[in-house]
C-alpha positions as CSV (number, residue, x, y, z in Angstrom):
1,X,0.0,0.0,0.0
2,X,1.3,3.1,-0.9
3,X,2.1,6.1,1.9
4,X,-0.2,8.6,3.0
5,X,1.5,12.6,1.5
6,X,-0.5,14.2,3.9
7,X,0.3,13.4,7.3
8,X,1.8,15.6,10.1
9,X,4.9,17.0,9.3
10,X,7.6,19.1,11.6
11,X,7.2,22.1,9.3
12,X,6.6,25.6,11.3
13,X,3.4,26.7,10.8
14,X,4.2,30.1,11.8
15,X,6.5,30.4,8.8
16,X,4.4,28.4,7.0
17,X,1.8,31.0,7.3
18,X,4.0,34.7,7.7
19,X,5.4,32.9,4.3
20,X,2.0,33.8,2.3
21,X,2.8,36.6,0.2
22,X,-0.4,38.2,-0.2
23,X,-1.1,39.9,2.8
24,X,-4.9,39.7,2.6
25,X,-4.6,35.9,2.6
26,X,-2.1,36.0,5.5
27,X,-4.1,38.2,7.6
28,X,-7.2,35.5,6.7
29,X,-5.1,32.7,7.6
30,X,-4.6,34.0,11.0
31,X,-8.2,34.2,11.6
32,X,-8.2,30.9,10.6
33,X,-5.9,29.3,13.0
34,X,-7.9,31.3,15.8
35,X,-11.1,30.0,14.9
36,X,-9.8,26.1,14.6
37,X,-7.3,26.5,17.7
38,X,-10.5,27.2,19.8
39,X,-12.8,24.7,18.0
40,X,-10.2,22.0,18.5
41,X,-8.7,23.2,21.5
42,X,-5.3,21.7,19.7
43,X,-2.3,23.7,18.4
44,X,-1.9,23.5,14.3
45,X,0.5,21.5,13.0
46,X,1.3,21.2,9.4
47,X,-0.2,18.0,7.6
48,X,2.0,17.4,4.3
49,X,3.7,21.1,3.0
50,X,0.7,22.8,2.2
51,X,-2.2,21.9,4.8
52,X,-2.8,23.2,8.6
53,X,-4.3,20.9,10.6
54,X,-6.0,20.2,14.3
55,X,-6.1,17.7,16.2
56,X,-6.8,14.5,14.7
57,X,-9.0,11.2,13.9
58,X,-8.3,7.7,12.2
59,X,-10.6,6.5,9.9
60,X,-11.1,3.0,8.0
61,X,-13.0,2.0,4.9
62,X,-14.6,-0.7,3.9
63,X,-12.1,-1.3,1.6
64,X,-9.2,-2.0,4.0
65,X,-7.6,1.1,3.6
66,X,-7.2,3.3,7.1
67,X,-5.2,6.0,8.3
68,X,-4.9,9.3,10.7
69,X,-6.4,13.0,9.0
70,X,-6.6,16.1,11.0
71,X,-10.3,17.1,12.6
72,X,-10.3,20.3,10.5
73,X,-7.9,22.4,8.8
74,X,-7.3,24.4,5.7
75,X,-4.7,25.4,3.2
76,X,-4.1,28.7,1.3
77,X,-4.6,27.2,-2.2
78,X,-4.3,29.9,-5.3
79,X,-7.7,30.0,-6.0
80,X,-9.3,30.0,-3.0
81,X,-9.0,29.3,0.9
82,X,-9.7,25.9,1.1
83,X,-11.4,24.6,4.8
84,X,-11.4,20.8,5.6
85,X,-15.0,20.1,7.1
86,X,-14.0,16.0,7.5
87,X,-18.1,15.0,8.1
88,X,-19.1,16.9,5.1
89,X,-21.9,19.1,4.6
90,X,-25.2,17.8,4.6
91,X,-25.0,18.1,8.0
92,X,-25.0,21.9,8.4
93,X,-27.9,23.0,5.6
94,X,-28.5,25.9,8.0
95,X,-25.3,27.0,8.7
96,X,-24.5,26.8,5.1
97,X,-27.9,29.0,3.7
98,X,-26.2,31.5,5.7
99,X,-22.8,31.2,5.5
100,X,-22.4,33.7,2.5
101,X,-20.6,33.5,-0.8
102,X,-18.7,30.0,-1.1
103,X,-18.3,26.4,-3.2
104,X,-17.9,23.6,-1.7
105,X,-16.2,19.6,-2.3
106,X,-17.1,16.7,-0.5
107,X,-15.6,17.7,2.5
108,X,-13.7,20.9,1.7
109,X,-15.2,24.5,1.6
110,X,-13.8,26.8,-0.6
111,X,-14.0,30.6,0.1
112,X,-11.9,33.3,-2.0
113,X,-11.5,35.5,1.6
114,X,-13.0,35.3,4.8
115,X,-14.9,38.9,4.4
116,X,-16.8,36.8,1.9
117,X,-18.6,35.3,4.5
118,X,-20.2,35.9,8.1
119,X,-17.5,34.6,10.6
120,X,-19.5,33.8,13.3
121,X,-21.4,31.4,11.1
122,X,-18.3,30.1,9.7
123,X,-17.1,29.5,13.6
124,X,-20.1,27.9,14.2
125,X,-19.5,25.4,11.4
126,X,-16.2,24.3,12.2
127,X,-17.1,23.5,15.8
128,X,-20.2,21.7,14.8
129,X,-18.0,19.5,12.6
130,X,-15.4,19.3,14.6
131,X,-17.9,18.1,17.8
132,X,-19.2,15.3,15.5
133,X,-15.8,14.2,14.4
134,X,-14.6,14.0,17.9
135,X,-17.8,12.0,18.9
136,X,-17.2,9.9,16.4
């Protein structure tokens, strides 16, 4: 079986983040690791080169295949911030309605900036999903 890329690295996450060279996306990121550091109650740590993560779950498939992911994170892609919400969506209908102006994967959200969308609902959201991971 090949080896998981994204798993938790010794990367700094503070240079990781003061790294980001538009300062809009910096400054978003910071909110960022506010908001998860207090949903998760668990310091970031870098999961592969390009993705902060918190705390942490293992999952197995059906299939066989199982392995550790981080409870929520996100990563400062080029086209958009991109938020891992591990139970998905479904879930959150509500919080989503009234989220604001976003796309979303199977279990990532994508927002272009965080003054896209309503914070407190976006707070809300990550510590729903990160309660249901951990109960999990």
């Amino acid at each position: 079986m090949a080896e998981l890329k994204t798993k938790p690295t010794k990367i700094s996450v503070s240079a990781f983040v003061k790294a980001i060279p538009d300062p809009e996306r910096r400054k978003d990121c910071t909110t960022l690791l506010r908001i998860m550091k207090a949903a998760t109650r668990a310091e970031p740590v870098m999961w592969g080169p390009s993705i902060v993560g918190f705390g942490k779950y293992h999952y197995k498939y059906a299939s066989g295949h199982e392995g550790d992911m981080c409870l929520t994170g996100f990563s400062p892609r080029v086209q958009a911030l991109t938020l891992y919400v591990m139970p998905g969506f479904p879930r959150y209908k509500a919080l989503m309605a009234k989220l604001g102006k976003h796309k979303t994967g199977k279990a990532c959200l994508y927002i272009k900036r965080l003054s896209d969308v309503d914070l407190a609902v976006l707070k809300d959201l990550v510590t729903a999903s990160v309660k249901h991971m951990k109960s999990r």
